[in-house]
C-alpha positions, 0 to 999 in steps of 0.5 A, a space after each residue: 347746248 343750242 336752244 332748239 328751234 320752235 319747229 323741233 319742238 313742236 315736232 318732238 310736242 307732237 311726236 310725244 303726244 302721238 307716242 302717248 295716245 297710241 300707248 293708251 289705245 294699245 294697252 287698253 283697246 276694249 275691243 276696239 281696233 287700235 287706230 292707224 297713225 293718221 287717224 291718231 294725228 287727226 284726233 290730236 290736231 282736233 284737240 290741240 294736241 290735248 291727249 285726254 280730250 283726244 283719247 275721249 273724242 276717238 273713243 266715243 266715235 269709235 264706240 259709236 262706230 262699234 254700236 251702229 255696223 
């Protein structure tokens, strides 16, 4: 089997952890609106494609967001 190429993997890196951070936001959402695709990606991008470090900052902003409408 070919070795895949650095581009794949860094799509199928970035897909897997857009997929994991949707996930968390959909199961356990506290109220809070699930956020689109793009914002998701601009949250990862953010973090490095870190999910835990995005799944916090987005969480904060959101809840800040709630507190200040």
């Amino acid at each position: 089997m070919p070795a895949l190429h650095a581009d794949a993997v860094h799509v199928l890196h970035v897909a897997q952890a857009l997929a994991a951070l949707s996930a968390r936001f959909a199961s356990s959402n506290g109220g809070i609106d699930v956020p689109d695709e793009t914002t998701l990606r601009w949250y990862l991008r953010d973090r490095y494609f870190d999910v835990d470090e995005a799944e916090q900052k987005l969480r904060k902003m959101l809840t800040w967001r709630k507190a200040f409408r």
